[in-house]
C-alpha positions as a LaTeX table, in Angstrom:
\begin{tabular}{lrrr}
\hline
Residue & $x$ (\AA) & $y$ (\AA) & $z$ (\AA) \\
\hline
Unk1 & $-4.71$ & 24.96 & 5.70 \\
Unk2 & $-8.66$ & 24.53 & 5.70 \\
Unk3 & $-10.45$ & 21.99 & 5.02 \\
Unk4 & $-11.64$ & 22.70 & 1.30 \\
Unk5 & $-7.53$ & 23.39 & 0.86 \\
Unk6 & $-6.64$ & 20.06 & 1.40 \\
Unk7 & $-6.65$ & 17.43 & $-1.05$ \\
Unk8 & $-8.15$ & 14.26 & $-0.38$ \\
Unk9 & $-6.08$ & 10.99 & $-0.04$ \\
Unk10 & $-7.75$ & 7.55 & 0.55 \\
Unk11 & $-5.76$ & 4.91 & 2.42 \\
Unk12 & $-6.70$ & 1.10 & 2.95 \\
Unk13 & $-6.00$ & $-1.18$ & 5.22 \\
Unk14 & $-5.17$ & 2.51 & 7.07 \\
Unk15 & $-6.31$ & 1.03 & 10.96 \\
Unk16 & $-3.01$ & $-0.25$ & 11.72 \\
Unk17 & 1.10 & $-0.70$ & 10.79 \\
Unk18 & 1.89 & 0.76 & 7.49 \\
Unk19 & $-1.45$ & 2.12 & 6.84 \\
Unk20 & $-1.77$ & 4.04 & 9.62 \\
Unk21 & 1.68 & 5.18 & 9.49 \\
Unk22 & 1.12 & 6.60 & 5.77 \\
Unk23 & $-2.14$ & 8.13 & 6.86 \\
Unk24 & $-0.20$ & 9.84 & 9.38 \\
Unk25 & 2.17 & 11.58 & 7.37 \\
Unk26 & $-0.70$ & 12.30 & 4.41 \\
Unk27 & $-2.34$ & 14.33 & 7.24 \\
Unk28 & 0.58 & 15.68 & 8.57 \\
Unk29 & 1.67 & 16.82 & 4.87 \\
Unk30 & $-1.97$ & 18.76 & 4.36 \\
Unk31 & $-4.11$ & 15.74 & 3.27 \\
Unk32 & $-8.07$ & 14.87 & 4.24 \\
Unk33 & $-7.14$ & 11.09 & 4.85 \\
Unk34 & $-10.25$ & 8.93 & 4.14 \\
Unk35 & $-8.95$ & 6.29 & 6.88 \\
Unk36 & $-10.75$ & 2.96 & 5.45 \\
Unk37 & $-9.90$ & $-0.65$ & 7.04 \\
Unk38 & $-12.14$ & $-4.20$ & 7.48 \\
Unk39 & $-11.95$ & $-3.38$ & 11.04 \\
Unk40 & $-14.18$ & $-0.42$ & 11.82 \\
Unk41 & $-12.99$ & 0.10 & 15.16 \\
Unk42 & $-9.29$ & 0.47 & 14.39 \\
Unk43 & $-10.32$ & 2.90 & 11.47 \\
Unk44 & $-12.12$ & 5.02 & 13.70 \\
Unk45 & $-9.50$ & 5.27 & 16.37 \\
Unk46 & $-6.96$ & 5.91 & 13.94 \\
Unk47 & $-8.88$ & 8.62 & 12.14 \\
Unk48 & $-10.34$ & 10.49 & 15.69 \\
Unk49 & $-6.62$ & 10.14 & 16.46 \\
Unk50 & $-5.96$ & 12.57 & 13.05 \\
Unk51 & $-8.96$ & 14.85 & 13.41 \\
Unk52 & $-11.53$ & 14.34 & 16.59 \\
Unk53 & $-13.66$ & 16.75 & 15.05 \\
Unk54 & $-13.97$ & 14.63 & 11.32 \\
Unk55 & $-13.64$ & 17.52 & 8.88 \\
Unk56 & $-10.11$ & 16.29 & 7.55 \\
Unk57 & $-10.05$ & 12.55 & 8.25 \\
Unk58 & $-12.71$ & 10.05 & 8.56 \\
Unk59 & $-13.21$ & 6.30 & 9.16 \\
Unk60 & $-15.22$ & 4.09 & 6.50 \\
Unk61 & $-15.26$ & 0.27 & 6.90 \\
Unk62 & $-14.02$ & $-1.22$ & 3.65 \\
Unk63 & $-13.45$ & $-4.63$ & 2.58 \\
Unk64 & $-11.72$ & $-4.18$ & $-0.57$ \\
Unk65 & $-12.49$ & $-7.45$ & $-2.42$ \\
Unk66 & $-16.36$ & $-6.81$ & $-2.90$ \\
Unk67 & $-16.94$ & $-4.08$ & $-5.70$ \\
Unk68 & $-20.93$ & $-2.73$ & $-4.30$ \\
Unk69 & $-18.57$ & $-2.04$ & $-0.99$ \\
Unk70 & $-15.75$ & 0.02 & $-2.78$ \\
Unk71 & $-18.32$ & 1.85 & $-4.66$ \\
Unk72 & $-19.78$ & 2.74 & $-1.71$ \\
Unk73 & $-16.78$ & 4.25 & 0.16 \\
Unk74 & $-15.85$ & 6.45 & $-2.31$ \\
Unk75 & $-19.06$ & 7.76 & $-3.15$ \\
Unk76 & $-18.77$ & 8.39 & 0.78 \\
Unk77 & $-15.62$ & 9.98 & 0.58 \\
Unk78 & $-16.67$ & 12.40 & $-1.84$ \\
Unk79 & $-19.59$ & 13.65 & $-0.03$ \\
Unk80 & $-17.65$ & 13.80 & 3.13 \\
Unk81 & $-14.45$ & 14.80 & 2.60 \\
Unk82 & $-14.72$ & 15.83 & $-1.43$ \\
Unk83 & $-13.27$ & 14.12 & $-3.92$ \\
Unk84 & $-10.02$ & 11.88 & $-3.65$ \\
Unk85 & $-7.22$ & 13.00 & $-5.18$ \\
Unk86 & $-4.68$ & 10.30 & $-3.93$ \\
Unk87 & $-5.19$ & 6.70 & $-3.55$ \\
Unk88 & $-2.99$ & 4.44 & $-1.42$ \\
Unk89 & $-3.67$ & 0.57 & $-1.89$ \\
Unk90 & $-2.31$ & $-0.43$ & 1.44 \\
Unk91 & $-4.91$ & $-3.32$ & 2.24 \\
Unk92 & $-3.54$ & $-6.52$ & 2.28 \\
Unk93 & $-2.75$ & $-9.67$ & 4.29 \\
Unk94 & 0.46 & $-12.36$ & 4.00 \\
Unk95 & $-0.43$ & $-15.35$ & 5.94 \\
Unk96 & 1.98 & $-18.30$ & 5.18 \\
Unk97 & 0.57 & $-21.53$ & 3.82 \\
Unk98 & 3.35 & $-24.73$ & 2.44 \\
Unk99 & 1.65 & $-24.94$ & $-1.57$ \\
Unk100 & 1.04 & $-29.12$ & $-0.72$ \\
Unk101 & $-1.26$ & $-28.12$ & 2.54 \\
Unk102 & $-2.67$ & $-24.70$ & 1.44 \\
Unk103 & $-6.64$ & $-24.64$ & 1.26 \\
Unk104 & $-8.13$ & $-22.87$ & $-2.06$ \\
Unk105 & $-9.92$ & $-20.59$ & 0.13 \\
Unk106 & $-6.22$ & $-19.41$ & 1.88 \\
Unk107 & $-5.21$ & $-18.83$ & $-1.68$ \\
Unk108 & $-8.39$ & $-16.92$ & $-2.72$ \\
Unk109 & $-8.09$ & $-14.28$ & 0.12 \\
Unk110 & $-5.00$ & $-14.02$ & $-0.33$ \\
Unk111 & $-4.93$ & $-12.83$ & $-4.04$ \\
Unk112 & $-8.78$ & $-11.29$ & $-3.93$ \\
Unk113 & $-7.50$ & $-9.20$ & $-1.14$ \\
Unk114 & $-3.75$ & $-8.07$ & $-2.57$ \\
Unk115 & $-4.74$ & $-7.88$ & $-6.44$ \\
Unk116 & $-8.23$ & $-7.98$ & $-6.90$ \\
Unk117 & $-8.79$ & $-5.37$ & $-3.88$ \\
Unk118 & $-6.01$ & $-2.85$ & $-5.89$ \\
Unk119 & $-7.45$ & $-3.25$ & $-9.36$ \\
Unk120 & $-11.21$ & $-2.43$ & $-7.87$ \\
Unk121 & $-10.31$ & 0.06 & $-5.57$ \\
Unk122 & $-7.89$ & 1.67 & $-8.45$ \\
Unk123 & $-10.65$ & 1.48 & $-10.96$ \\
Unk124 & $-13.41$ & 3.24 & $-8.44$ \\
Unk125 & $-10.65$ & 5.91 & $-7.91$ \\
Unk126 & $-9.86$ & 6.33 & $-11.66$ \\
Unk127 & $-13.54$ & 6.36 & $-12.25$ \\
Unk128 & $-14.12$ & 9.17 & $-10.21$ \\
Unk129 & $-10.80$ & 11.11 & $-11.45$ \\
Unk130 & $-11.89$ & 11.08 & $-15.02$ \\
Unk131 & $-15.12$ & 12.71 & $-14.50$ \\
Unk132 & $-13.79$ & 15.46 & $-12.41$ \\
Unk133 & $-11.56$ & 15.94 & $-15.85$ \\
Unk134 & $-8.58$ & 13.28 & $-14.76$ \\
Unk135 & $-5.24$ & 14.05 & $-12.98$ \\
Unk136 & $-4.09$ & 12.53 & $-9.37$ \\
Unk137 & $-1.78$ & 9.54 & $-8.23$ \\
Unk138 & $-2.39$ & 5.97 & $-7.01$ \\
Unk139 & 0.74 & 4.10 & $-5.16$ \\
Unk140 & $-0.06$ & 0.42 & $-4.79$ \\
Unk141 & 1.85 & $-1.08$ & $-1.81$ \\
Unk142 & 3.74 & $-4.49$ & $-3.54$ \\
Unk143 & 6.47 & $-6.23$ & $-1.68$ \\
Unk144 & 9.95 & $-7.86$ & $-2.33$ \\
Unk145 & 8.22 & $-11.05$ & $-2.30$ \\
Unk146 & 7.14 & $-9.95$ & $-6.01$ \\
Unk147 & 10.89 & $-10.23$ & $-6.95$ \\
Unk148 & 12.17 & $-12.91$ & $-4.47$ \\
Unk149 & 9.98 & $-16.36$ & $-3.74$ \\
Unk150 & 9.83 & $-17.26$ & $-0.21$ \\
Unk151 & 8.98 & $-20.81$ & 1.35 \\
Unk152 & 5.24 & $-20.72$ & 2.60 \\
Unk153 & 4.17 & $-17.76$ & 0.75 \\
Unk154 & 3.14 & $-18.50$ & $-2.86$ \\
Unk155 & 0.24 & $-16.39$ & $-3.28$ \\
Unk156 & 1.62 & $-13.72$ & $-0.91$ \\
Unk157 & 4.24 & $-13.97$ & $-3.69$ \\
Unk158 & 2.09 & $-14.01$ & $-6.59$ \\
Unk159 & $-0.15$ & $-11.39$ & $-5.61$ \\
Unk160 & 2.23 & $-8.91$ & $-4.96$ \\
Unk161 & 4.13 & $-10.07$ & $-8.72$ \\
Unk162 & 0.62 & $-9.15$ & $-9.99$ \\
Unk163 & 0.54 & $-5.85$ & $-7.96$ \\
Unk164 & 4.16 & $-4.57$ & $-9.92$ \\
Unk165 & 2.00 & $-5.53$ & $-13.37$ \\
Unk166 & $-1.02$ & $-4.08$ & $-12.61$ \\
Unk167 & 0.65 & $-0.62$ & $-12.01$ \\
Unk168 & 2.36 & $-0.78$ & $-14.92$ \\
Unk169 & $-0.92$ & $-1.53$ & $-16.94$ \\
Unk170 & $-2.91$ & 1.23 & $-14.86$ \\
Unk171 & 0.02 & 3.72 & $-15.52$ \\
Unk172 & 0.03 & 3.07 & $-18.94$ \\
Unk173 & $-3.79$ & 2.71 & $-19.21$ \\
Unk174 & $-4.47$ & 6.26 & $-16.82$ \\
Unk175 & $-1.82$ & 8.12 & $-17.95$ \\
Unk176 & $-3.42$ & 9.80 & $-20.96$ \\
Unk177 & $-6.05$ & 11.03 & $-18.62$ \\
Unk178 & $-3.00$ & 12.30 & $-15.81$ \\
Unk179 & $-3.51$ & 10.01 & $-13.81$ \\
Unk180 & $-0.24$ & 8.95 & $-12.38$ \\
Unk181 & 0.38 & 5.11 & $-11.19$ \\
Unk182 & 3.15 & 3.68 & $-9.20$ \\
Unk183 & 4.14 & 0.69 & $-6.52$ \\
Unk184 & 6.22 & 0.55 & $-3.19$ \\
Unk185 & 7.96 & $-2.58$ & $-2.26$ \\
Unk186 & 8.88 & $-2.88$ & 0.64 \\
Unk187 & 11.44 & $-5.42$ & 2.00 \\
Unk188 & 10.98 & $-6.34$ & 5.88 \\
Unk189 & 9.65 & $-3.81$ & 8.06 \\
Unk190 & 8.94 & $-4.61$ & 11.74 \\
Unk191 & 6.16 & $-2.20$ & 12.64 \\
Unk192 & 5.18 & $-4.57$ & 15.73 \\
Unk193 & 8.14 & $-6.28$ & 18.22 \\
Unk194 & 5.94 & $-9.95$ & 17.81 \\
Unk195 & 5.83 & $-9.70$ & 13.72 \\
Unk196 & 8.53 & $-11.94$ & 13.34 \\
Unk197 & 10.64 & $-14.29$ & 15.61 \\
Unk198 & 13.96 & $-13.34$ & 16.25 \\
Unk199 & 15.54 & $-16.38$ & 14.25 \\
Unk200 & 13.97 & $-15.15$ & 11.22 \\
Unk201 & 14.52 & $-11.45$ & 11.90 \\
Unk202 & 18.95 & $-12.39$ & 12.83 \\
Unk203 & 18.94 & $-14.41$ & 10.10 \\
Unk204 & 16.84 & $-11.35$ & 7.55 \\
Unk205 & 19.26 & $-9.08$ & 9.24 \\
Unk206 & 22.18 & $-10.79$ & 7.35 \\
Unk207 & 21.12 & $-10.09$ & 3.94 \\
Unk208 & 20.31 & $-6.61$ & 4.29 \\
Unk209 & 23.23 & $-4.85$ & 3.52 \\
Unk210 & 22.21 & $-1.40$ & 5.20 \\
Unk211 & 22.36 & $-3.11$ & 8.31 \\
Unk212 & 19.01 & $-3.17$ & 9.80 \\
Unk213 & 15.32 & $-3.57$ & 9.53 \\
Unk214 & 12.71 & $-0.99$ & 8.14 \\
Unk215 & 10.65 & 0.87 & 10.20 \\
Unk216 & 6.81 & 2.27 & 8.86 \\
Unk217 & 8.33 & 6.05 & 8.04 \\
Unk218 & 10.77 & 4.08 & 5.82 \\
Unk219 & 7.71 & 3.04 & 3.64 \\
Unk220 & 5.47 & 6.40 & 3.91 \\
Unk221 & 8.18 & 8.50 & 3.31 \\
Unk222 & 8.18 & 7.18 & $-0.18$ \\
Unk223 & 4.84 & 7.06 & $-0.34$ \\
Unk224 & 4.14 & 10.40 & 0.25 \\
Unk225 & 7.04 & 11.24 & $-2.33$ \\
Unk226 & 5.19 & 9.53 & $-5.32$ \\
Unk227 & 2.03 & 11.49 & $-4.75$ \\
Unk228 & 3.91 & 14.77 & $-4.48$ \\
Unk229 & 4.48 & 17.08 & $-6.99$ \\
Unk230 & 8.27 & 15.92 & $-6.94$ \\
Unk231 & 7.15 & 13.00 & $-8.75$ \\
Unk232 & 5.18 & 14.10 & $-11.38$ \\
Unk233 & 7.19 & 12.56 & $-14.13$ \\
Unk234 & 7.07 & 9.38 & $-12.14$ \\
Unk235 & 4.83 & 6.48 & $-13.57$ \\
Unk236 & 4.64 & 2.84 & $-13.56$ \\
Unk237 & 7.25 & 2.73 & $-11.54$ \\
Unk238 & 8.47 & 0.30 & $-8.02$ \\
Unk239 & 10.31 & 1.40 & $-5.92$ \\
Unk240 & 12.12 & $-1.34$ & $-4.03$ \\
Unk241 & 12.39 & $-0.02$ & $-0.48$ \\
Unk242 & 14.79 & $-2.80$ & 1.62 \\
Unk243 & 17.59 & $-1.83$ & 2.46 \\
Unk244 & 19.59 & $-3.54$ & $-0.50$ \\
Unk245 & 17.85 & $-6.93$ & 0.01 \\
Unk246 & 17.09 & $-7.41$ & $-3.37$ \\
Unk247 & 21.32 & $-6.87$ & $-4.35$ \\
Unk248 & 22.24 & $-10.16$ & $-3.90$ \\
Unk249 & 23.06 & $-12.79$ & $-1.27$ \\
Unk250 & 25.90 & $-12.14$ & 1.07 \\
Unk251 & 27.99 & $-15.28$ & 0.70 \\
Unk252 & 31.55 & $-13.66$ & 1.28 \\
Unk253 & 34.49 & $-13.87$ & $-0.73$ \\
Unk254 & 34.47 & $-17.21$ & $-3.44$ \\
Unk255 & 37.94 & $-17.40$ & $-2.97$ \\
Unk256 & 39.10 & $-17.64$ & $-6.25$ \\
Unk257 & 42.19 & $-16.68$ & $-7.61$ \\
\hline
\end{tabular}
């Protein structure tokens, strides 16, 4: 497949973990993967690692909370690589913070980066669909913490609960000019052996009826699914992808009679 036979997909938050790993398999599946991350260096090593040569994947530095900058990168994009086609809002961060202690700036990158960084990097990518005469898919990456509240993460939580909205908004918003919209939520995925201790992971482990962990292919697998052609009567939709987490709690039997 050339070059000008490829559409173009752009990832964020694409230098590392999940990002890189959907970046991967866009490439891999006949994409030009516009490899964007805050971190210019692990962009750039990720995207060299796709294409040395730069004709089907390139590195752009992107923070995705400031509107100039998103602008910017896909006005780059499009001269580069041509115009996107598929947009993956992987970008975000999940630092834990206890709501009496937590700093209004913790909050604030917390939700600009998750929420914010999706609806302005969505709206630059719908922007630029509709005057090439619409069509294309966005997947927003949203997380089981949308559905289920965990101790320490309250605007993880609520940023992600805002991510599963917005899609549905965008998808009913974008869809009259084909523009498809949907989410991926995924439940714990160890992409790294130090991402979580091994208390937390055992203990994880126990609610998870299919019996282990998720890995990155778990997550891009999907991904690449909802952009396909498969999915093209697919919209506004989130696709919980845990391993049963979400079922229920496994207490055991009640014993009742």
């Amino acid at each position: 497949m050339t070059r000008h036979e490829r559409p173009v997909a752009v990832v964020t938050g694409a230098g590392r973990s999940l990002g890189r790993a959907i970046a991967e398999l866009l490439h891999n599946a006949g994409y030009s993967v516009a490899v964007s991350d805050l971190d210019e260096s692990a962009a750039t090593t990720v995207a060299g690692g796709l294409d040395e040569t730069g004709a089907t994947a390139r590195a752009y530095r992107l923070d995705v909370r400031r509107a100039a900058e998103v602008a910017s990168v896909f006005e780059a994009v499009a001269a580069d690589l041509g115009r996107p086609a598929a947009l993956v809002n992987n970008a975000g961060v999940y630092p834990d913070h206890a709501v009496l202690e937590m700093p209004e700036a913790a909050w604030d990158i917390v939700v600009d980066t998750n929420l914010k960084g999706t609806f302005l990097c969505s709206q630059a990518f719908a922007r630029k669909r509709v005057q090439a005469g619409g069509g294309g898919a966005i997947v927003n990456l949203a997380s089981t913490a949308a559905f289920s509240a965990r101790v320490g993460a309250s605007h993880y939580s609520a940023s992600k609960a805002g991510v599963v909205m917005l899609t549905r908004s965008l998808a009913q918003e974008l869809g009259p000019h084909g523009i498809r919209v949907n989410a991926v939520a995924p439940g714990l995925i160890e992409v790294r052996e130090d991402q979580v201790s091994d208390t937390y992971r055992q203990a994880f482990l126990k609610m998870i009826p299919r019996g282990r962990t998720g890995r990155a292919g778990d997550i891009a697998g999907t991904v690449a699914f909802l952009l396909s052609e498969a999915a093209d009567f697919v919209s506004g939709e989130c696709i919980v992808v845990d391993g049963g987490f979400l079922t229920g709690r496994t207490l055991g039997p009640s014993g009742s009679r």
